[in-house]
C-alpha positions as CSV (number, residue, x, y, z in Angstrom):
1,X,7.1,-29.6,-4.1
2,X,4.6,-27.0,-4.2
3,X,6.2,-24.1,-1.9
4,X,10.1,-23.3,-0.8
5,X,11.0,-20.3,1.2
6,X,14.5,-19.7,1.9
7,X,15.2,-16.5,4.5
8,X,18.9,-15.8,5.5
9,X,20.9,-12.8,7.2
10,X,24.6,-14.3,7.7
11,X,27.0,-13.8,5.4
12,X,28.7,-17.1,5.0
13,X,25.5,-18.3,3.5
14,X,26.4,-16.4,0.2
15,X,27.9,-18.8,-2.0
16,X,25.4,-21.5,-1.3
17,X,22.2,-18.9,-2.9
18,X,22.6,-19.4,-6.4
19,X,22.7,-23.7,-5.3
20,X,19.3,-23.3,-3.5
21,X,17.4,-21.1,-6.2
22,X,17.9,-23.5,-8.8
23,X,17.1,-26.2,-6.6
24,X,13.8,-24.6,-6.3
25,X,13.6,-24.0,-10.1
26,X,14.5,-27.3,-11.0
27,X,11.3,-28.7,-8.8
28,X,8.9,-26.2,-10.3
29,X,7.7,-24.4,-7.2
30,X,4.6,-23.0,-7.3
31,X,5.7,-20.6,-3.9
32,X,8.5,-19.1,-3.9
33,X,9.8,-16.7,-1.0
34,X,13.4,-15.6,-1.1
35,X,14.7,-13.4,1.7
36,X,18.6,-12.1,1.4
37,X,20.5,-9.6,3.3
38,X,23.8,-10.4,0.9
39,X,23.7,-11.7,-3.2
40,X,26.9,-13.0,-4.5
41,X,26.7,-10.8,-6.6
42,X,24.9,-7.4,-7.1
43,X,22.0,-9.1,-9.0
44,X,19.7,-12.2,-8.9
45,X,21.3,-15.0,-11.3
46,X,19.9,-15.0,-14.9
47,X,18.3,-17.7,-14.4
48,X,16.1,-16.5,-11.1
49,X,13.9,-15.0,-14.0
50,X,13.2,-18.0,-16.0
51,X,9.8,-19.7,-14.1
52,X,7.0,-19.9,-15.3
53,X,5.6,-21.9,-13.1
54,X,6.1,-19.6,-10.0
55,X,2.1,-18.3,-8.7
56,X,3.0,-16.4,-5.8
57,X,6.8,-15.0,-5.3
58,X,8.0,-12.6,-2.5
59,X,11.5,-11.3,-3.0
60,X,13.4,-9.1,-0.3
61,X,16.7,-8.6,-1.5
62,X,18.6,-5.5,1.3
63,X,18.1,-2.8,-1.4
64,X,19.8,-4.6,-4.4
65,X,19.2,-4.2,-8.1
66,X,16.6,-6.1,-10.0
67,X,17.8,-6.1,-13.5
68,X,15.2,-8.7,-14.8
69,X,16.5,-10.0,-18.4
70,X,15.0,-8.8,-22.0
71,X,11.4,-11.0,-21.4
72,X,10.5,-12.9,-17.7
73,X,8.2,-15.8,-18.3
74,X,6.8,-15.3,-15.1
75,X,3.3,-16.5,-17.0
76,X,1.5,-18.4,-14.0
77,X,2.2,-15.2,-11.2
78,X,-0.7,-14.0,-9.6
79,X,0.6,-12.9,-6.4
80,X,4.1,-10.4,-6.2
81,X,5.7,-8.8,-3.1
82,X,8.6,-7.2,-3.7
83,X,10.4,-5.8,-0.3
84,X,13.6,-3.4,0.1
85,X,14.1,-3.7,-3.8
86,X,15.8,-1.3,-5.9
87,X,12.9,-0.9,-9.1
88,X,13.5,1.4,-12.1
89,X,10.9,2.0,-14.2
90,X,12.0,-0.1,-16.8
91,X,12.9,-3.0,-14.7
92,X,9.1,-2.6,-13.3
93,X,7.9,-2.1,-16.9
94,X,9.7,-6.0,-18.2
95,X,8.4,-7.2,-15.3
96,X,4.6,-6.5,-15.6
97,X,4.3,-7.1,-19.2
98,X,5.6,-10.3,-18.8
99,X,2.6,-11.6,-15.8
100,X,-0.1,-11.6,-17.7
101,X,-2.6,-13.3,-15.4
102,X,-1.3,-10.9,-12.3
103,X,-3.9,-10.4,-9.8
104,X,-2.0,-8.4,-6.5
105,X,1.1,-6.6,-6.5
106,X,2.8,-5.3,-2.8
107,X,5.8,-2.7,-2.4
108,X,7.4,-2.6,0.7
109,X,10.5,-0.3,1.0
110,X,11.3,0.1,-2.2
111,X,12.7,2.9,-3.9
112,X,14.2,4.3,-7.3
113,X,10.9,3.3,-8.8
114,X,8.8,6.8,-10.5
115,X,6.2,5.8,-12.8
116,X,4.3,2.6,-11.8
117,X,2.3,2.1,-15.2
118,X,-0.7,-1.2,-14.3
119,X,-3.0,0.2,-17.4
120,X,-1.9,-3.6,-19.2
121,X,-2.8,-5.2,-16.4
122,X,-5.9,-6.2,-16.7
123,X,-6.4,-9.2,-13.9
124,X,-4.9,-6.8,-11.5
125,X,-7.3,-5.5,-8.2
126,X,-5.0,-5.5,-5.4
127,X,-2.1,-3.2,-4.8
128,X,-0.3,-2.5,-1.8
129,X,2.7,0.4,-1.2
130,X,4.3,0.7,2.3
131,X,7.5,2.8,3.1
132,X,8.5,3.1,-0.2
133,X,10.5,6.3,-2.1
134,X,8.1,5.6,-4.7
135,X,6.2,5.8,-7.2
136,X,5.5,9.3,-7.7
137,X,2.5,8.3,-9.9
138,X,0.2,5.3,-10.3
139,X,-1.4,4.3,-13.5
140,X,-3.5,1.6,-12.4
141,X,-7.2,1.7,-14.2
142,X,-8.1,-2.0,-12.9
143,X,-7.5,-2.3,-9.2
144,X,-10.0,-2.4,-7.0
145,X,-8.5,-1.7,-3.8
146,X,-5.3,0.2,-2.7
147,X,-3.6,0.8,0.2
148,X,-0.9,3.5,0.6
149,X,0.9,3.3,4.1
150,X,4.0,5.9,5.4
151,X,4.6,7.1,1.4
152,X,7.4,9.2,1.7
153,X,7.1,11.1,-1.4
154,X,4.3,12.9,-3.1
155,X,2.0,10.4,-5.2
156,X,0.2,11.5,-7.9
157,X,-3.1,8.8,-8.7
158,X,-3.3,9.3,-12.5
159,X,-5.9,6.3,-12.9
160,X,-7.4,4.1,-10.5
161,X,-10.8,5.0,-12.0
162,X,-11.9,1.0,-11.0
163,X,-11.0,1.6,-7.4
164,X,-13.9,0.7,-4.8
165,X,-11.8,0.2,-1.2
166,X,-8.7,2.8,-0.3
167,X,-6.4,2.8,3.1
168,X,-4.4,6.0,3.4
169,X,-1.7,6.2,5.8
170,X,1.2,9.2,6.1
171,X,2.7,11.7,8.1
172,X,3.2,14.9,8.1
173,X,7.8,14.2,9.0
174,X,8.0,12.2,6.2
175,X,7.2,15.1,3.7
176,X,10.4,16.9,4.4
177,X,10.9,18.7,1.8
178,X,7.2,20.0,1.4
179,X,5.8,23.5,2.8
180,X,2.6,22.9,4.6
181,X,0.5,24.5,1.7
182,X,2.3,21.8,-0.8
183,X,1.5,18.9,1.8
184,X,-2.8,20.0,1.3
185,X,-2.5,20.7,-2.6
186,X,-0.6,16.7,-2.5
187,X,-3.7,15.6,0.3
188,X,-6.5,16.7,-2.0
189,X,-5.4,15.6,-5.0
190,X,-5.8,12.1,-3.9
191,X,-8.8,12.6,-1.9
192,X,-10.5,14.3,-5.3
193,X,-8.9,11.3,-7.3
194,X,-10.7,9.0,-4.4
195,X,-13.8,10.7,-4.6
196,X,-16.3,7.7,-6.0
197,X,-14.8,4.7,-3.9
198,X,-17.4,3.6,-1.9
199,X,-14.8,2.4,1.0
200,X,-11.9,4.9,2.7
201,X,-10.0,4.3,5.8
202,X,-7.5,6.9,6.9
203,X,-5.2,6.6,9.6
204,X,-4.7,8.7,12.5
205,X,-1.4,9.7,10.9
206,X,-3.0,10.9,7.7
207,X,-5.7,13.1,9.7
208,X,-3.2,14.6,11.7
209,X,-1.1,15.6,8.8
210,X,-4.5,16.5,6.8
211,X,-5.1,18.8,10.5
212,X,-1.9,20.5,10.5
213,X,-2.1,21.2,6.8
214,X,-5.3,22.6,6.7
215,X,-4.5,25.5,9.6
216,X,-2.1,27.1,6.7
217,X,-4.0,26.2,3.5
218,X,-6.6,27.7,1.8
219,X,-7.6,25.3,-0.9
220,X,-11.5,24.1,-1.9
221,X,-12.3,20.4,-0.4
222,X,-13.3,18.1,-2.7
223,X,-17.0,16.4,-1.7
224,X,-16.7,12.4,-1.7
225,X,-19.2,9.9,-2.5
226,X,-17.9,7.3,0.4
227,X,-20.4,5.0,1.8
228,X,-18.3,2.9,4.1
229,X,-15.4,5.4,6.1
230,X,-13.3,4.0,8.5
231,X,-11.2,6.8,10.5
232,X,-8.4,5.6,12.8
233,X,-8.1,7.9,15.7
234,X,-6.4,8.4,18.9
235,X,-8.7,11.1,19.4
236,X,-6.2,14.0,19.6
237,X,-7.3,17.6,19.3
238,X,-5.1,17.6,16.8
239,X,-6.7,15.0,14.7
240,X,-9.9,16.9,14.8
241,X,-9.7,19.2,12.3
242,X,-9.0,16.6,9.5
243,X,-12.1,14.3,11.1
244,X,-14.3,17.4,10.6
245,X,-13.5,17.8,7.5
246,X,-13.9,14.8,6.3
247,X,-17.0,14.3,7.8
248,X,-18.3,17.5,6.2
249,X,-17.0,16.4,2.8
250,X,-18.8,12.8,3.0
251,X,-22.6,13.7,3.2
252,X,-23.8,10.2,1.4
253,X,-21.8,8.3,4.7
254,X,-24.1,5.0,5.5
255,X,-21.6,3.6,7.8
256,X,-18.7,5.4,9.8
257,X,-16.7,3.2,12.0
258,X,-13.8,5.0,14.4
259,X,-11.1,3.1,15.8
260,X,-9.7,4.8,18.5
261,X,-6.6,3.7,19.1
262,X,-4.6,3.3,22.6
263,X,-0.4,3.2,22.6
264,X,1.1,0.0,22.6
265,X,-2.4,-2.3,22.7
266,X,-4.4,-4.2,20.1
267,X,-7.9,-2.4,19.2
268,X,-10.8,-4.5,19.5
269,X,-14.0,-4.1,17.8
270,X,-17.4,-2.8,20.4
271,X,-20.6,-1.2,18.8
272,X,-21.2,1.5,21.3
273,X,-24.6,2.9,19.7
274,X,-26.4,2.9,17.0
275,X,-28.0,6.6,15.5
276,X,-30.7,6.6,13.1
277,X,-30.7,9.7,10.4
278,X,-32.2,10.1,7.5
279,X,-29.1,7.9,6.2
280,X,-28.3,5.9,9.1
281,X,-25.1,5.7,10.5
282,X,-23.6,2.8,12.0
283,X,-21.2,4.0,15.2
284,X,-18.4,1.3,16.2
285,X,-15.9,2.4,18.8
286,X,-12.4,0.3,18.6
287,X,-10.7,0.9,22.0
288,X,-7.7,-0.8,23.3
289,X,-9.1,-2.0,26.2
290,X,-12.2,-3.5,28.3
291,X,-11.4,-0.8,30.5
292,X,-12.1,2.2,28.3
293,X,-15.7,0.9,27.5
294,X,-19.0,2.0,29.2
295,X,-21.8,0.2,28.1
């Protein structure tokens, strides 16, 4: 048996979760997805952490504890999503330097975790943070693309010097605590840290909350070297100001593609026109409807 998912929400299931994890273990899953709204107890069983031949693993445990023990043999993982975990730092830290042949990492609503240190991670290229109080820096030299989506906190991108593709995604509500001057300094940081990729997408989220920070900051713009940007739009006026900016700020642009987004339907993909400059830009409209396109 090759893959085993197990995905429960009712209580009464409780005492029978330590009975189906070994089960897995014992058959040497190569799979594993584990979904739990109640543990028997506030942590995984001991022996959760003792696979090695687990390759991909997605945990989502309702916000409990991972308290991995002193070394996880977790040698054959290359693929890791962790969802609505609770990660210290040093439960992160046991974790990584025991997956030595790691290739993708995902965070999805997870929180307590600060410093998220990849620099050992050498096979690593693929990380991926969504909703998550956390980390508040990122240490992660080999990864060749990232994607940060509805980051509630500010994030600090010490190292991702390998980087060649970047989604950013926030909004400006989920920097409570933040003056608008703060929110800009936090904004450019990043961008200046993303300043060599050759592939950005932002969302419409993150130019609106790049807009509105912008009107009350004063601070110098970093200049980035894209050559693919992707801006998701919904073409408000307030939006505008952050597209502008960007635009002004990316003068080596070869392709820009805008995905102008309707409420509530799926974008598709329709080449609208083509401009020819002295670096040519390729124009793509995404609208959310037949209806909205006048060829």
């Amino acid at each position: 048996m090759k893959t085993f998912h197990i995905c429960t929400r009712m209580r009464q299931n409780v005492p029978y979760i330590d009975t189906w994890i070994k089960f897995a273990m014992s058959r040497n899953v190569e799979n594993l997805t584990l979904r739990f709204d109640h543990l028997p107890s506030s942590n995984m069983p001991e022996f959760f952490y003792n696979n090695s031949s687990v390759e991909q693993l997605s945990l989502e445990l309702h916000f409990s504890p991972m308290i991995p023990i002193c070394y996880v043999p977790w040698t054959s993982l290359k693929k890791l999503s962790l969802s609505s975990c609770k990660l210290s730092d040093e439960c992160t830290a046991t974790i990584l330097s025991c997956c030595p042949i790691l290739e993708s990492v995902t965070l999805d609503s997870c929180d307590q975790l600060n410093v998220l240190d990849l620099s050992k991670s050498q096979h690593l290229t693929t990380l991926e943070i969504d909703q998550s109080l956390g980390p508040t820096q990122i240490v992660a030299p080999y990864i060749r693309y990232l994607s940060l989506t509805n980051f509630k906190l500010p994030c600090t991108l010490v190292d991702v010097s390998s980087l060649t593709a970047a989604i950013l995604e926030t909004s400006l509500c989920l920097f409570k605590n933040l003056k608008s001057e703060d929110i800009l300094v936090v904004l450019l940081k990043m961008l200046e840290k993303l300043r060599d990729v050759e592939k950005l997408t932002f969302s419409a989220k993150f130019l609106q909350t790049l807009s509105l920070a912008l009107a009350l900051g004063r601070c110098p713009f970093p200049s980035v070297k894209v050559n693919d940007l992707t801006l998701e739009t919904t073409l408000s006026s307030v939006e505008f100001p952050g597209i502008e900016k960007l635009l002004q700020s990316s003068p080596g642009v070869k392709k820009l593609t805008l995905h102008v987004l309707e409420p509530g339907t799926v974008p598709l993909l329709i080449p609208i026109m083509v401009c020819n400059f002295h670096n040519p830009l390729l124009f793509y409209f995404c609208l959310g409807h037949f209806n909205y396109c006048r060829v």
